[in-house]
PAZAPA-4460 file (N, C-alpha, C; in steps of 0.05 Angstrom, whole numbers, plus 32768, in hexadecimal, padded with zeros to 4 digits):
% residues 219
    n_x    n_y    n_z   ca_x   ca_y   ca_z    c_x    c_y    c_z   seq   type   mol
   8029   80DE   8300   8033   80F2   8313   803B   810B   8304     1      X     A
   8034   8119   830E   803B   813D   82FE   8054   8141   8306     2      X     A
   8064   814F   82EF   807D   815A   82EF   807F   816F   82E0     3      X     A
   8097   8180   82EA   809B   819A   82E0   80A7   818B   82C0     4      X     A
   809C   8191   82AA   80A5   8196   8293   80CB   81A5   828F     5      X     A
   80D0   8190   8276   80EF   819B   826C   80EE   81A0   8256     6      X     A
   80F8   81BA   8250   8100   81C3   822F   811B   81C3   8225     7      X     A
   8129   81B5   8214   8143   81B5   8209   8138   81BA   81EC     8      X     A
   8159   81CD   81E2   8156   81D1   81CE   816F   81CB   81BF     9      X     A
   8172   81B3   81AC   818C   81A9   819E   818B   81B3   8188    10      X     A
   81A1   81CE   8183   81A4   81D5   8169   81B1   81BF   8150    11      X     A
   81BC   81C7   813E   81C9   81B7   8130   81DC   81B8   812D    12      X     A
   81E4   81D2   812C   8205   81DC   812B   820C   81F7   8142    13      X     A
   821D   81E9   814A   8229   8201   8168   822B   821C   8161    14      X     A
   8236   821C   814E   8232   823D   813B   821D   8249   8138    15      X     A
   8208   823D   813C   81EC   8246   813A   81E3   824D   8159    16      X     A
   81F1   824D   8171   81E6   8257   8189   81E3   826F   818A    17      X     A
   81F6   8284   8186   81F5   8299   8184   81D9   82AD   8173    18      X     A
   81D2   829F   8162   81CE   82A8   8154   81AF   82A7   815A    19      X     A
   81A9   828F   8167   818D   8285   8170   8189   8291   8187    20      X     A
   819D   829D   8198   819E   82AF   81B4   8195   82C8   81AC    21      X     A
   8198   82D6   818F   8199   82EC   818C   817C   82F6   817E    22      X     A
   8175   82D5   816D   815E   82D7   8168   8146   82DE   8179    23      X     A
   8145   82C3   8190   8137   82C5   819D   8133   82D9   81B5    24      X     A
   8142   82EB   81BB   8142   8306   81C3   8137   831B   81B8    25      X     A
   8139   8318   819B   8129   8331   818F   8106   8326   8187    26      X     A
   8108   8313   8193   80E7   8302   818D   80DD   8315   81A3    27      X     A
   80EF   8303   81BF   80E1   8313   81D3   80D9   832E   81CE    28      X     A
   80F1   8339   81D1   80EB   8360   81CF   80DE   836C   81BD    29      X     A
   80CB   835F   81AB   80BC   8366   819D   809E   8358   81A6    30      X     A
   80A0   8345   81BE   8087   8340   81C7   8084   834B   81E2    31      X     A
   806F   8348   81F5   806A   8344   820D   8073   833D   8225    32      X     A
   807F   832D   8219   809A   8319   822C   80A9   8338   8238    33      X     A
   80C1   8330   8242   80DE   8341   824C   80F2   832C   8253    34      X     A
   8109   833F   823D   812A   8338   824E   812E   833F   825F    35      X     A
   8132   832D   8274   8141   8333   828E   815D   8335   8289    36      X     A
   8169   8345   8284   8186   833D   8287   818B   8353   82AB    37      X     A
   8173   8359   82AD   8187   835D   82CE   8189   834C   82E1    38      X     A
   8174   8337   82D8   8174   8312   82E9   818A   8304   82E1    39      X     A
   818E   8307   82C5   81AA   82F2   82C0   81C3   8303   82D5    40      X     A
   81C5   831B   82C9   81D9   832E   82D7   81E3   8324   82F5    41      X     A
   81C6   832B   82FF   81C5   831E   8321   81D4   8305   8323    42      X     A
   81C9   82F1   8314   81CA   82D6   831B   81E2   82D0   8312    43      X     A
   81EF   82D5   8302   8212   82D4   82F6   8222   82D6   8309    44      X     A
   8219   82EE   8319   822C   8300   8327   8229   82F2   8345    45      X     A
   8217   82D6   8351   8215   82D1   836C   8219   82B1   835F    46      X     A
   8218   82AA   8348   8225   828C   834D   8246   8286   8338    47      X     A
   8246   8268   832A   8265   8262   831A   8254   8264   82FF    48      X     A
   8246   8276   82FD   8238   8277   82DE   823F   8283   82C8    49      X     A
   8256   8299   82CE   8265   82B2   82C6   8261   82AC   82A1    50      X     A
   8266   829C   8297   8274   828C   8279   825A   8287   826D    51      X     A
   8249   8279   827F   822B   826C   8270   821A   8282   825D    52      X     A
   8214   827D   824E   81FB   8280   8241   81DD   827F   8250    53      X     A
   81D9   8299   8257   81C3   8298   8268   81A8   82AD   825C    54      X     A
   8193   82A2   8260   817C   82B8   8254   8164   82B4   826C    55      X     A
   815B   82CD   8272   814C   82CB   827D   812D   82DA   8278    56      X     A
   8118   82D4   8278   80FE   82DA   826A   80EA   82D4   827D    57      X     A
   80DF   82FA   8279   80C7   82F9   8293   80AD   82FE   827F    58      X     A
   8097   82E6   828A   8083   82EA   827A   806F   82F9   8283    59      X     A
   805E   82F8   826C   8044   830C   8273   8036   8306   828C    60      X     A
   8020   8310   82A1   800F   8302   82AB   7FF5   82F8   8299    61      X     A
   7FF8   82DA   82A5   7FDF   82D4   8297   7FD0   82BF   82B6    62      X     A
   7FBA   82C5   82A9   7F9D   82A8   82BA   7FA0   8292   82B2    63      X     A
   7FA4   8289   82CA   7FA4   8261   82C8   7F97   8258   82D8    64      X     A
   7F80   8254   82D1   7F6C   8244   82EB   7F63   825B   82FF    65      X     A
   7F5E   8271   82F4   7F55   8283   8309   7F64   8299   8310    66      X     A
   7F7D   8284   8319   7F93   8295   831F   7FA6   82A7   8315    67      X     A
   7FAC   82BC   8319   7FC9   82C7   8306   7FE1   82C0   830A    68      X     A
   7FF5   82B7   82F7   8009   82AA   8300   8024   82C2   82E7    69      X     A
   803D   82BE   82F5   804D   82CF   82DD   8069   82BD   82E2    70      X     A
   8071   82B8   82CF   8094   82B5   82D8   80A5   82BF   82CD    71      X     A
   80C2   82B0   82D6   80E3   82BB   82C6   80ED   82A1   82B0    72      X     A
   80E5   829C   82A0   80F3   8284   8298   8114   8282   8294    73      X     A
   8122   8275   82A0   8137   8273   8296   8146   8262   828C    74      X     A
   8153   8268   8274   8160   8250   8261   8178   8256   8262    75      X     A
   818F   823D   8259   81A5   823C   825F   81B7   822F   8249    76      X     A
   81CA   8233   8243   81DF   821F   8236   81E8   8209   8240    77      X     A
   81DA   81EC   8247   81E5   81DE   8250   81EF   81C9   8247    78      X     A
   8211   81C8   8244   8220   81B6   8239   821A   81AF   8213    79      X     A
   8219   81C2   8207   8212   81C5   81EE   81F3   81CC   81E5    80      X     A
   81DF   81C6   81FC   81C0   81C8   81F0   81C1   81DD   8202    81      X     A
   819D   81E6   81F3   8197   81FE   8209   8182   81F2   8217    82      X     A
   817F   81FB   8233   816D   81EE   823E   8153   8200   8254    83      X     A
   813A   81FE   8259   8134   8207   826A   813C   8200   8281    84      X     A
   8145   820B   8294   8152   81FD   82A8   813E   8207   82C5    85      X     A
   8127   8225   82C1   811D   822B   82D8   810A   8240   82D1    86      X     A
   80F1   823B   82DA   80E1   8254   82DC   80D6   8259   8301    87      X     A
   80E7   826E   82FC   80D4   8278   831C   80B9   828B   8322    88      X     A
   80AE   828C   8331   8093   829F   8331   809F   82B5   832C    89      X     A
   808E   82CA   832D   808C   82E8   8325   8078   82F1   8336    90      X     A
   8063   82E0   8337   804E   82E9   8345   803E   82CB   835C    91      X     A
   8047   82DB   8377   803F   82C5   8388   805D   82AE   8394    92      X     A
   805E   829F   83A5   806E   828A   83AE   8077   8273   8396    93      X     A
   806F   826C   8390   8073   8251   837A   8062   8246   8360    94      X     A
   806A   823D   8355   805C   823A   8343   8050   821B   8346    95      X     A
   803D   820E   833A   8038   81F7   8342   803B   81E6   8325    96      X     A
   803C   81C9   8320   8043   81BA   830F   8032   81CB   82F5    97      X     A
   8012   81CD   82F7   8008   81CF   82DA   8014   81F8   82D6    98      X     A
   8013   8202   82E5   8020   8216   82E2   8031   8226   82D2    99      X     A
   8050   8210   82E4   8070   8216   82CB   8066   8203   82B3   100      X     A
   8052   81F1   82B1   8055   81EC   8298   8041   81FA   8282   101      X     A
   8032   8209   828A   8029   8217   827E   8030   8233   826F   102      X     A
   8048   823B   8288   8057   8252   8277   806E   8243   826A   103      X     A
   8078   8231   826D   8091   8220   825F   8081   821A   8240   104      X     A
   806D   8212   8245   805E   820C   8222   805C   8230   8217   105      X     A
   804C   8244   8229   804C   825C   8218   8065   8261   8209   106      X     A
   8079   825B   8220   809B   826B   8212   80A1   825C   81FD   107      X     A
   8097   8241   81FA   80A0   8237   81E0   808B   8236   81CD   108      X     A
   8075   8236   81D6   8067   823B   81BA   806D   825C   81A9   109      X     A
   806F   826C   81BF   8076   8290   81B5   8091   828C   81A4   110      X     A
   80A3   827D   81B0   80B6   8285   81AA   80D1   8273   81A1   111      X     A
   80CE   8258   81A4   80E2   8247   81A6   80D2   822E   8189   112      X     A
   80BE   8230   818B   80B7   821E   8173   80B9   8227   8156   113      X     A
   80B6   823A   814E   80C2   8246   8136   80DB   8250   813D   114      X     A
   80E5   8252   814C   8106   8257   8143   8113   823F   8141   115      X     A
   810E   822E   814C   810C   8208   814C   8110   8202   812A   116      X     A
   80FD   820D   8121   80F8   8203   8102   8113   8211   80F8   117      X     A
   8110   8235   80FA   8126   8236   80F2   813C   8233   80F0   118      X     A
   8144   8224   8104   815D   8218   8106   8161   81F6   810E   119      X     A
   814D   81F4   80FE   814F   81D8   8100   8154   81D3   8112   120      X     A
   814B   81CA   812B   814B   81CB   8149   813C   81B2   814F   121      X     A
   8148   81A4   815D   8140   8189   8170   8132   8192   8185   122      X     A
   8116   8198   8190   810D   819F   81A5   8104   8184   81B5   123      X     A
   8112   818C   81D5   8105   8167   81E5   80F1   8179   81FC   124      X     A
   80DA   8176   81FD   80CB   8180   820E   80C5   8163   8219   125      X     A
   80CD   816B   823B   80BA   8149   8248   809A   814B   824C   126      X     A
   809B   8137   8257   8072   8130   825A   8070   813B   8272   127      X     A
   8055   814D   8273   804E   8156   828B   804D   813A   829D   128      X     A
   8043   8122   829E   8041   8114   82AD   8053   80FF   82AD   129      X     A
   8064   80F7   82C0   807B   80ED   82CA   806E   80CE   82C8   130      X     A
   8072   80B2   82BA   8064   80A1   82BD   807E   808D   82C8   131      X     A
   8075   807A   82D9   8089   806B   82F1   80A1   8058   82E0   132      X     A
   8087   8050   82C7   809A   803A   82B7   80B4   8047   82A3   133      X     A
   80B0   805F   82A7   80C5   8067   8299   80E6   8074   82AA   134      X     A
   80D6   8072   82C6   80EF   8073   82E0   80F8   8060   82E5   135      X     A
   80E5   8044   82E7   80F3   802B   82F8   80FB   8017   82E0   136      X     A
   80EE   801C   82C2   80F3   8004   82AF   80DA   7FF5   82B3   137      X     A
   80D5   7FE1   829C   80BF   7FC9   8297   80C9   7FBB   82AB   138      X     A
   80DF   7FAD   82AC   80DA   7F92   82C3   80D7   7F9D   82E0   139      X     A
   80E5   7FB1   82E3   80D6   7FBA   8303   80B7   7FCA   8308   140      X     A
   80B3   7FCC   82ED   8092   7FDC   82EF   8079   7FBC   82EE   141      X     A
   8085   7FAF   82E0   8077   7F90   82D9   8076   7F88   82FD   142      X     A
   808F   7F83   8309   8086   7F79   831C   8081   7F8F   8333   143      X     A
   807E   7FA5   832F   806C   7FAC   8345   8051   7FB1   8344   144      X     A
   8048   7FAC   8325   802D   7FAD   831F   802A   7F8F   8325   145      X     A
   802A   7F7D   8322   8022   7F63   8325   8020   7F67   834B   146      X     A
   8032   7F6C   8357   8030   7F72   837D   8014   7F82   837B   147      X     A
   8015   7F97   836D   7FF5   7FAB   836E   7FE0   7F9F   836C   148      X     A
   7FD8   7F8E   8352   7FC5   7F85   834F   7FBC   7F6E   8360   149      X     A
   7FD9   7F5B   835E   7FC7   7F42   8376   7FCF   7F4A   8393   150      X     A
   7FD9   7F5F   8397   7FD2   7F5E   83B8   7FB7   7F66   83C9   151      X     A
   7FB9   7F5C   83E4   7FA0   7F66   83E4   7FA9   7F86   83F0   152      X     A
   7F96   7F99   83E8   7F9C   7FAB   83F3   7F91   7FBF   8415   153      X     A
   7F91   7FB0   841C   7F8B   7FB3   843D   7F9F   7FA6   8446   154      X     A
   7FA5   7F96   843D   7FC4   7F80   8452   7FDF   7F89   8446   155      X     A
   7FD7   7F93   842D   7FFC   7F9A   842D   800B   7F8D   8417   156      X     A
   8023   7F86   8422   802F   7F74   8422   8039   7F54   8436   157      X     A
   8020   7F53   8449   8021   7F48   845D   8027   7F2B   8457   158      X     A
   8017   7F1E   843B   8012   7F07   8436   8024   7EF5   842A   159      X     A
   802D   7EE0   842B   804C   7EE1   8424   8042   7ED7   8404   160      X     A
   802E   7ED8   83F4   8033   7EDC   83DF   8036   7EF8   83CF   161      X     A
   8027   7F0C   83DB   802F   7F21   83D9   804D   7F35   83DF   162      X     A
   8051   7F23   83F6   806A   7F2C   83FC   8082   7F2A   83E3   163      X     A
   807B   7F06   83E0   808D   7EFF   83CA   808E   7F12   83AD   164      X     A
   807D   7F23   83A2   807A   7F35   838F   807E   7F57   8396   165      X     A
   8081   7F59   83AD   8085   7F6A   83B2   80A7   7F6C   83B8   166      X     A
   80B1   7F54   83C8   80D3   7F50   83CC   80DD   7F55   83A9   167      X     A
   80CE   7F49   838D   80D6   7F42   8385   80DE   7F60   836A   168      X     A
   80CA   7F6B   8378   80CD   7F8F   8369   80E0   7F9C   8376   169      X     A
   80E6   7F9C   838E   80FA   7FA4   839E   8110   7F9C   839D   170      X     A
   8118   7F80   8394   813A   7F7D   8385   813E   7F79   836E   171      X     A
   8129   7F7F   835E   812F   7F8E   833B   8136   7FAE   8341   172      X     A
   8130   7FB7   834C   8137   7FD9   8352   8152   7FDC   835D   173      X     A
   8158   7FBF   8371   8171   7FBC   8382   8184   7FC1   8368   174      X     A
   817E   7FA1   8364   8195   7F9B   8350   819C   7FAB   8340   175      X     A
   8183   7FBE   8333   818A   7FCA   8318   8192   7FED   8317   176      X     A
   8198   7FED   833D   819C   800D   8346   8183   801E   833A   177      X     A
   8179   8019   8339   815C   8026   8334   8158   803F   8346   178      X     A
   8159   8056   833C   8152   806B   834C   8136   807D   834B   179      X     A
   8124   8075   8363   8110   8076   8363   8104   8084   8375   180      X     A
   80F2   80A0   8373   80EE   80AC   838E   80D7   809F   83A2   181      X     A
   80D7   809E   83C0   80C2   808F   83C9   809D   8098   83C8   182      X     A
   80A6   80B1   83BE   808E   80C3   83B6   8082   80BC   839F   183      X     A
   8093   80BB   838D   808C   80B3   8371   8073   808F   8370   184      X     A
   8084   8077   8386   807D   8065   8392   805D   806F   839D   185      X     A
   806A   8076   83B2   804C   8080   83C0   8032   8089   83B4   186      X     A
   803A   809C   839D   8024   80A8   838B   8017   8097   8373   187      X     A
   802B   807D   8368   8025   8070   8356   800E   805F   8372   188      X     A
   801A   8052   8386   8002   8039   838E   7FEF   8049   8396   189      X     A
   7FEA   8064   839D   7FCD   807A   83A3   7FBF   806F   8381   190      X     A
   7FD2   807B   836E   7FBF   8079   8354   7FB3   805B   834A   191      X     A
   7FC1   804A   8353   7FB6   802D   834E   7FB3   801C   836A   192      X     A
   7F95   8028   837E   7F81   8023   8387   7F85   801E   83A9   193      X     A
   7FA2   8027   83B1   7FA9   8029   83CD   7FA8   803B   83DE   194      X     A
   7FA0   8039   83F5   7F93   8053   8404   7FB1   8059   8409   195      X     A
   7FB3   8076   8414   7FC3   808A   8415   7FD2   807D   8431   196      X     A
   7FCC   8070   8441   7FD6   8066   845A   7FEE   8050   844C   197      X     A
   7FDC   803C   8440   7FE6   8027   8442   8004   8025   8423   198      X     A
   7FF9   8039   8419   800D   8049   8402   801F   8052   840A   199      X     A
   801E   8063   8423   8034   806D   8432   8042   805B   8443   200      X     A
   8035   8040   844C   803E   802E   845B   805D   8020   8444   201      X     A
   8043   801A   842A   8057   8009   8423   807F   801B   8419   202      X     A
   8076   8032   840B   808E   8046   83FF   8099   8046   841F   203      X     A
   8098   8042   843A   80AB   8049   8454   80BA   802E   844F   204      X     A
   80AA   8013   844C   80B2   7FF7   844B   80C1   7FFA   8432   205      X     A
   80BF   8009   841A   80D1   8001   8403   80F5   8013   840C   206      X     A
   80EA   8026   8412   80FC   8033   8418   811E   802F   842A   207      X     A
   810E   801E   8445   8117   801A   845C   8127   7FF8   8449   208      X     A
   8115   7FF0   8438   8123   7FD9   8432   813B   7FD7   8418   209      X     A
   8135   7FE6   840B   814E   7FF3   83FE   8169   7FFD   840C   210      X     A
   8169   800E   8426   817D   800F   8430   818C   7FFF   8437   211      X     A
   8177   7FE5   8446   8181   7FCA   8457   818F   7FB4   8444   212      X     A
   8184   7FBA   842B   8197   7FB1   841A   81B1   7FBC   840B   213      X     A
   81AD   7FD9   8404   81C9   7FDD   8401   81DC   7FE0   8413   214      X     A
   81DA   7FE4   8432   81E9   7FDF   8445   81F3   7FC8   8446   215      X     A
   81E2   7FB6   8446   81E9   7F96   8444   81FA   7F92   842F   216      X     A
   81FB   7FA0   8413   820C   7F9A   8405   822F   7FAA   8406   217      X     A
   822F   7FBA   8413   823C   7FCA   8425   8256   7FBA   8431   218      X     A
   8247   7FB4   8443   8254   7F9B   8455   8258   7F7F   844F   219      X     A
***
C-alpha cells in the first residue's frame, strides 16, 4: 500500500540545531529552492506554534509523469529531532502519494544528505510502501494469510473452517489492541487475489466485529 514518505533528522548534539538551521538556509538561497519565511510567519501567527522551530521551502517546478507538480516543504523541531512534518501543493489541489515523495527525496537529496554527513546526522526516511506485517505484527499477519490462502474466495468467510481462521486473526488484533485501518485490510485482500466486493465485504465484517467485541468487553 502507498504512503506518504517521513523524513527525520537526529542530530547528535542539541547545540548543533542552530547551526544546521542556518546551514541549511544558506544551501537553499543559493539554489532554486526559496525561503518562505512569509508561510512560517503566517502559520505562527494562526496556530500554538509561536516557540517552534519552523522552516519552510518552496520548490522548483518540476515534471512527474507528465505532469507539473511544485510544493512548500515544511520541517519542524519536533521534540528534539527535526522532522518533515508537511508538503502542500503549489501547483494544483493535492499532491498524490508518488508525488510528495518525490519532492521529499529532491529536498533531501539537494539538501539534507550532505549536511547529514556533516553533522553526523541520523537520517530515518520511511518506505514509500506501507507493508501490513509491519502494522499488525507476524502472528496477526500469519493468521490472516493462512484465512487468505485457504479460503475459498467467492464464499468468504462463510465456511466454518474458514471462519475458524478468520475468527482467529480477529482476536490476535483484539487481544493485542492492534490498530489497524479497514482500508489498509481492504487493500491488502484486493492485492492477494479478492475481488473488490467481497474485500469490501469482508473489512465491513472485520470492522463491525471489532466493535462488538470491545463493547462486550466494556460491559
Amino acid at each position: 500500500m502507498k504512503t506518504y514518505q517521513n523524513l527525520e533528522i537526529h542530530l547528535e548534539h542539541s547545540e548543533n540545531q542552530n547551526f544546521f538551521i542556518r546551514n541549511l538556509k544558506e544551501l537553499i538561497d543559493n539554489s532554486e529552492w526559496k525561503n518562505r519565511q512569509d508561510f512560517v510567519n503566517n502559520y505562527k501567527k494562526n496556530t500554538f506554534s509561536k516557540e517552534k522551530e519552523i522552516l519552510c521551502v518552496e520548490t522548483p517546478e518540476y515534471t512527474f509523469d507528465d505532469k507539473k507538480i511544485k510544493g512548500a516543504v515544511w520541517l519542524w523541531d519536533y521534540n528534539g529531532f527535526y522532522e518533515v512534518f508537511n508538503i502542500i501543493p503549489l501547483l494544483g489541489n493535492s499532491l498524490d502519494y508518488d508525488q510528495y515523495n518525490f519532492l521529499l527525496n529532491e529536498f533531501y537529496k539537494k539538501f539534507i544528505e550532505n549536511l547529514a554527513k556533516k553533522y553526523n546526522a541520523k537520517i530515518v526516511i520511511s518506505e514509500p510502501i506501507k507493508k501490513l506485517i509491519n502494522t499488525i505484527g507476524e502472528d496477526a499477519y500469519n493468521a490472516l494469510e493462512s484465512f487468505s490462502i485457504g479460503a475459498n474466495k467467492t464464499t468468504g468467510n462463510t465456511h466454518p473452517f474458514d471462519f475458524k481462521r478468520w475468527c482467529e486473526f480477529i482476536f490476535i488484533i483484539f487481544r493485542n489492541d492492534i490498530e489497524i485501518g479497514v482500508d489498509e485490510l481492504i487493500f491488502w485482500l484486493e492485492e492477494n487475489g479478492w475481488d473488490s466486493d467481497m474485500a469490501n465485504r469482508l473489512g465491513l465484517e472485520f470492522e463491525y466485529s471489532l466493535n462488538l467485541l470491545k463493547n462486550y468487553e466494556r460491559n
